[in-house]
C-alpha positions, 0 to 999 in steps of 0.5 A, spaced: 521 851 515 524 857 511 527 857 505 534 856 506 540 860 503 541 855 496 533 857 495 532 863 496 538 865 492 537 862 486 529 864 487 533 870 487 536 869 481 532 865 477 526 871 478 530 877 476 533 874 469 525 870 468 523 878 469 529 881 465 526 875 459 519 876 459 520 884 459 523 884 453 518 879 450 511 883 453 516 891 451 514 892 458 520 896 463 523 891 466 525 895 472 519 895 474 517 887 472 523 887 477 520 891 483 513 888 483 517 881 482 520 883 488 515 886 493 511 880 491 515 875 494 518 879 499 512 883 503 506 880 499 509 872 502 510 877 508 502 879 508 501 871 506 504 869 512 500 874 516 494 871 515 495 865 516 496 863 508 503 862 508 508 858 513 515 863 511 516 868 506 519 865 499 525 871 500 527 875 506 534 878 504 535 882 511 536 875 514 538 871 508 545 876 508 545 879 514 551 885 515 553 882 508 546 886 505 550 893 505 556 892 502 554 886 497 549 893 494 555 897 494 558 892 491 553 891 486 552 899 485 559 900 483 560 894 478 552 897 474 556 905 475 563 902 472 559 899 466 555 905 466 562 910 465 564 905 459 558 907 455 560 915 456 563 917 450 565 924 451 563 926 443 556 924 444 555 931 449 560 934 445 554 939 443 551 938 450 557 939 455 553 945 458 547 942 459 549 936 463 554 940 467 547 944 469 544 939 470 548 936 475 549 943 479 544 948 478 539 942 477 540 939 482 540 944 486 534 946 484 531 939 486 534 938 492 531 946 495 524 943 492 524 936 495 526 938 502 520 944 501 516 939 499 517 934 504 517 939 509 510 941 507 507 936 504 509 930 508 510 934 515 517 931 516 522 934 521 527 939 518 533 934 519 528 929 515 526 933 510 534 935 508 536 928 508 528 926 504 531 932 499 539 929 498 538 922 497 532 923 492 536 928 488 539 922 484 536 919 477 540 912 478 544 909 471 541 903 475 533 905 472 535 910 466 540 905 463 534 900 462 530 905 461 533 908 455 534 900 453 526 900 452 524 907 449 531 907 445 531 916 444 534 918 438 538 924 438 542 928 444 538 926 450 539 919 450 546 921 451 544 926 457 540 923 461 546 917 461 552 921 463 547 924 468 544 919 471 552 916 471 555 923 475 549 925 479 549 918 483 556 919 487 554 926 488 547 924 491 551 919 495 554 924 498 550 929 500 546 924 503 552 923 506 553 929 507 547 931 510 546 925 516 554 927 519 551 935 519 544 933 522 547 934 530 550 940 527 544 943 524 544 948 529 552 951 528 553 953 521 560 955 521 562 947 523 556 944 517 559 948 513 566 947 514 564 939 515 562 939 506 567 943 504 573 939 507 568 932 505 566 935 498 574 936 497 576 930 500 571 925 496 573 929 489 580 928 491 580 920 493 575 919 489 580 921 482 585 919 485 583 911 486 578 911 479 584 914 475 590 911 478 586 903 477 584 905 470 591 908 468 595 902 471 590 897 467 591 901 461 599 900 462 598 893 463 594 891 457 598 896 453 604 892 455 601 885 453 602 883 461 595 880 462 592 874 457 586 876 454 582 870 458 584 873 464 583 882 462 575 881 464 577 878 471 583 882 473 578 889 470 573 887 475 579 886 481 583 894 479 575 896 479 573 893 486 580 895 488 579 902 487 572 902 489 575 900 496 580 903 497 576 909 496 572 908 500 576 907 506 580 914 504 574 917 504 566 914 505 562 914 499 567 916 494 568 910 492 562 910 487 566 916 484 573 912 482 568 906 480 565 912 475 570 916 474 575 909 472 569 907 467 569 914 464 577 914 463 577 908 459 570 908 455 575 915 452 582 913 451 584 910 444 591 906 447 587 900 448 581 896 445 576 895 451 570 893 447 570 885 449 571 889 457 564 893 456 560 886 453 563 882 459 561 888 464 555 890 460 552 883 461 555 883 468 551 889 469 543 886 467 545 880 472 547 885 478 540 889 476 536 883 476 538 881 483 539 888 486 531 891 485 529 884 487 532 884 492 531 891 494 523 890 493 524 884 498 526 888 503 520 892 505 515 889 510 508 890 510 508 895 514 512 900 511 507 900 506 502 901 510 504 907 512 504 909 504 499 915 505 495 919 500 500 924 501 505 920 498 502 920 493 501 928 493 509 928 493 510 923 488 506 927 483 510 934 485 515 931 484 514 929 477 509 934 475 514 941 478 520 940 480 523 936 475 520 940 469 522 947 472 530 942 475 530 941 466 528 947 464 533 951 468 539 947 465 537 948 458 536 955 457 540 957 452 542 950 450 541 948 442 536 942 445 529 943 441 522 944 445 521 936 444 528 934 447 527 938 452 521 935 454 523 929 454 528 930 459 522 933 463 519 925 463 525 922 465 528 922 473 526 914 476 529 914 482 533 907 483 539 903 487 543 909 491 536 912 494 533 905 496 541 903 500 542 910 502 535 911 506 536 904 508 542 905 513 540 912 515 533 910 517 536 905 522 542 911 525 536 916 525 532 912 529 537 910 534 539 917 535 531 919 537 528 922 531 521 920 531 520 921 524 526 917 522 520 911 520 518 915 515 524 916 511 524 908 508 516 909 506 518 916 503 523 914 499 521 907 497 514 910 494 518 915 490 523 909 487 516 905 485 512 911 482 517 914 479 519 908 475 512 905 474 511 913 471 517 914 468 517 907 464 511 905 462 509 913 459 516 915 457 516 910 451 509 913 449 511 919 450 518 919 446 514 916 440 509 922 441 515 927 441 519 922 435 524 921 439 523 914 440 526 909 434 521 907 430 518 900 431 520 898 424 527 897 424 531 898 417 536 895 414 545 896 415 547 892 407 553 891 407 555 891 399 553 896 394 554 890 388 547 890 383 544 884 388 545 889 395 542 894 391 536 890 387 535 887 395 536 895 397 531 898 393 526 892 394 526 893 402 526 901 401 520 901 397 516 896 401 518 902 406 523 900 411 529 905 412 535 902 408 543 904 408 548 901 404 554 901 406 561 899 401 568 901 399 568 901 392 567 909 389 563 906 383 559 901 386 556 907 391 555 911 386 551 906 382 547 905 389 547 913 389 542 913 382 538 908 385 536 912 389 539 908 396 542 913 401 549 910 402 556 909 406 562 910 403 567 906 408 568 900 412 563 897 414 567 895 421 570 902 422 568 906 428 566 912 424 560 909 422 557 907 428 560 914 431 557 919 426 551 915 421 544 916 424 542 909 424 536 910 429 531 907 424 537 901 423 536 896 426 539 890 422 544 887 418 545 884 411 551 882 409 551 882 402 557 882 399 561 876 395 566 876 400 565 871 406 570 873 410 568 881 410 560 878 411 563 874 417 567 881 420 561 884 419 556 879 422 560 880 428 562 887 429 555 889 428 551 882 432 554 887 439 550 893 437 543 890 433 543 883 437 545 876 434 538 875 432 538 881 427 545 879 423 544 876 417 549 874 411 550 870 405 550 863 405 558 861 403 560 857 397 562 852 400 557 851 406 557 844 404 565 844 404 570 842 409 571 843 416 578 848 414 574 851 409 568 853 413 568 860 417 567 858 425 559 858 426 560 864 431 563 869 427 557 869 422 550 872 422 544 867 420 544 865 413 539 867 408 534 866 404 535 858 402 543 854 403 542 855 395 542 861 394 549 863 395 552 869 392 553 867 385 547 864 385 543 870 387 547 874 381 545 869 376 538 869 376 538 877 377 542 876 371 537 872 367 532 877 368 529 875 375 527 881 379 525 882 386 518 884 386 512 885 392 506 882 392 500 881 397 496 874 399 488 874 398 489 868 401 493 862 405 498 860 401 500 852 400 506 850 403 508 847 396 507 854 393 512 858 399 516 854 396 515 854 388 517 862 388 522 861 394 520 868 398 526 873 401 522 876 405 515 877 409 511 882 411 505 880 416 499 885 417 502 888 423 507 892 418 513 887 421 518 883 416 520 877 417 527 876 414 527 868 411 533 865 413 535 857 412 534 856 419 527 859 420 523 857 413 518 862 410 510 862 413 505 867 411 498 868 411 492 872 407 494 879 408 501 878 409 506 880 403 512 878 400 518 879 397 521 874 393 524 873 385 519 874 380 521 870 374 522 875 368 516 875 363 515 870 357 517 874 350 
């Protein structure tokens, strides 16, 4: 017997996050871990039981959701593009408008032309085929470049691009594919074709707006107005999103991909009410919805759809990669401020994802039915576009990003809260051992002090947006709170644990940790202690004062443990150049070869 329902959905979900972790652990892609976990036990268990190896597949999702399969997806697609909208912040493009605006319209229009001429040439499809081939692949997909841009992390303005064109690209792809596949029996009458995309562009535009405005601005009013508790914003959110997403949908086919991006963008730039814990909830929505979606997607294919994958594909595949999208960027870009470097970034990075893979299936059930011979093709076509542009763009476009230095180097800096004298000893120390630092204080003095030592400095809250909006913090990637306050570290610790990841938000240990429970901040506001669980603020302070100083040393050899902890180390650097911070919870081990930096004691008189 099969697997049932129970097995195969939490085969489904168990795989996708175990992808999503083991990606993350390796610095692979995980989309396209994702991908090959998914043709694995689709048609991999599918090919097994061809051959006598297997009794069932593990997952096939076509008779695990029957005619729930589609519309799940769409679902799916327009909670990741709501997400995506969230994150469209229009003061990041604010130099760079014109180029996503090219990118979305003459670029697209330069990739469609090339794909349907490709198709046509290269693959030998029907014209009608070609088209569609041509209107679906026009996407990039946020469902690919999100986490894409999450693994290579590019600095600069094309991080930004290629988000926002991921985000806008995805409906309009959607409909032209649409848009196309109504027309296919009227390719031979031009005036009605054309009659056909200007009503639907108008109508999809319109009721698209219409609904994804409206949801987020009645949200907005409800949250302005304190009518929805906040236990319930992220529940009651996720049911105006879906609401417009349908109702857009029912005034107008594929439209409701436009509300759901269009509702996102709308929220992520007005200033009337805070959305921030909405994005973390949608945002870890959106890796769970992921996860399942290319799994599932991969699982839908059968052997023999892939064996009608041809040397020819192939071919296309590297057209596509090699020509259309570098002539698609370098048209966009002309006259724009991008340097040669962006610009070729954004020529290596264009992975097709969900919307293509959704769209082309339903349309190549339809064509069959309506007697295209070719409309078998079209599944094979647009399935190995979606695997070689993500097995090609993932793994070369983080090398390619830190050829280019545009990836955010490995080594990440320091963010310091606190311009005291122990934030700036701590300061110089991790500077001169070569890692990127940034103090960050309100205090005039104590940033100029910082300033003479020569640190770069912030001078502001360490919790305003204007830091996270306006510093460059490519190279920064962790937090030290190091301020007296444990009230301002705690803060701290909890603005930036979103943006640097729990694991990398450190502060001092309290005073009073051994204290009461009233006297305690809560364990969820605060980073990871430092150091040791004596060495608190006012203890670091007085033996700087005594004349102990931070000092680096080398290793010729594997020390005792009993000697780590004589000289009671701060921080460990191993021969990878990667530092350790000592915190109480992880004790400092070092090898010959790793270095440290710890409190020297002053030199005997």
């Amino acid at each position: 017997m099969a697997l049932n329902i129970l097995e195969q959905l939490t085969l489904i979900l168990v795989l996708g996050i175990a992808a999503q972790w083991v990606a993350w652990s390796l610095r692979f892609p995980a989309i396209l871990l994702l991908l090959l976990t998914g043709l694995a036990i689709g048609p991999g268990t599918k090919w097994l039981v061809q051959i006598g190896r297997m009794q069932h597949p593990l997952l096939d999702p076509n008779t695990l959701f029957g005619d729930l399969l589609l519309p799940v997806i769409s679902m799916f697609v327009a909670i990741i593009l709501f997400e995506g909208g969230l994150t469209l912040d229009f003061r990041e493009i604010a130099s760079t408008r014109a180029v996503v605006l090219k990118l979305v319209s003459i670029g697209a229009i330069v990739t469609g032309v090339l794909i349907v001429l490709s198709a046509r040439f290269i693959l030998h499809v029907q014209w009608p085929i070609a088209v569609l081939v041509g209107a679906i692949l026009v996407v990039t997909g946020p469902t690919v470049i999100g986490p894409l841009l999450r693994h290579v992390r590019p600095i600069g303005p094309t991080g930004p691009i290629l988000r926002w064109e991921g985000i806008i690209i995805d409906p309009i792809g959607a409909l032209l594919a649409l848009l196309v596949f109504a027309g296919i029996p009227l390719h031979g009458a031009l005036g009605g074709l054309t009659w056909l995309i200007t009503i639907s562009v108008l109508k999809t535009v319109v009721f698209g707006l219409l609904c994804g405005l409206s949801g987020a601005a009645v949200l907005m009013l409800a949250f302005r107005r304190f009518l929805v508790p906040d236990y319930l914003q992220n529940a009651v959110t996720l049911m105006f999103l879906l609401a417009a997403f349908t109702g857009a949908n029912t005034l107008q086919s594929e439209s409701g991909l436009f509300a759901a991006a269009a509702m996102g963008i709308l929220l992520a730039n007005q200033r009337y009410v805070t959305i921030t814990h909405i994005s973390e909830f949608k945002e870890s929505l959106s890796v769970l919805l992921l996860s399942m979606l290319f799994i599932v997607i991969a699982a839908r294919l059968d052997t023999a759809q892939l064996a009608r994958i041809r040397w020819d594909h192939l071919i296309f595949i590297g057209v596509l990669i090699i020509i259309v999208r570098p002539l698609s960027v370098t048209i966009s870009t002309l006259g724009s401020s991008l340097s040669w470097r962006e610009r070729v970034f954004l020529c290596c990075m264009a992975p097709r994802g969900v919307v293509a893979a959704s769209v082309s299936s339903i349309f190549a059930l339809r064509l069959a039915e309506r007697g295209y011979a070719d409309a078998r093709e079209l599944l094979p076509i647009v399935f190995s576009v979606i695997i070689g542009t993500v097995a090609v763009y993932g793994m070369a476009a983080g090398p390619i990003a830190r050829k280019l230095g545009l990836a955010k180097p490995e080594k990440l800096g320091f963010l310091i809260a606190g311009a005291n004298a122990l934030a700036i000893a701590v300061g110089v120390a991790l500077r001169d051992a070569g890692y990127e630092v940034l103090v960050a204080d309100t205090n005039r003095s104590n940033i100029d002090t910082a300033r003479r030592a020569g640190l770069p400095t912030y001078y502001g809250s360490i919790s305003s947006r204007h830091l996270l909006d306006r510093v460059e913090l490519s190279g920064i990637g962790r937090l030290l709170a190091l301020t007296s306050n444990e009230a301002v570290n705690a803060i701290a610790s909890l603005h930036f644990a979103r943006h640097f990841g729990r694991s990398e938000i450190y502060q001092l240990a309290p005073a009073n940790a051994e204290g009461s429970h009233r006297e305690k901040v809560a364990s969820h506001f605060t980073g990871r202690y430092l150091f040791h669980k004596n060495f608190t603020y006012e203890e670091l302070l007085k033996q700087l004062r005594s004349g102990k100083t931070l000092e680096l040393i080398k290793l010729e050899k594997d020390p005792q443990p009993e000697d780590l902890e004589k000289i009671s180390p701060l921080f460990v650097t191993n021969s990878a150049g990667m530092m350790n911070v000592v915190t109480t919870d992880s004790p400092p081990a070092a090898k010959a070869g790793d270095s440290l930096i710890y409190l020297k004691e002053p030199a005997a008189k």
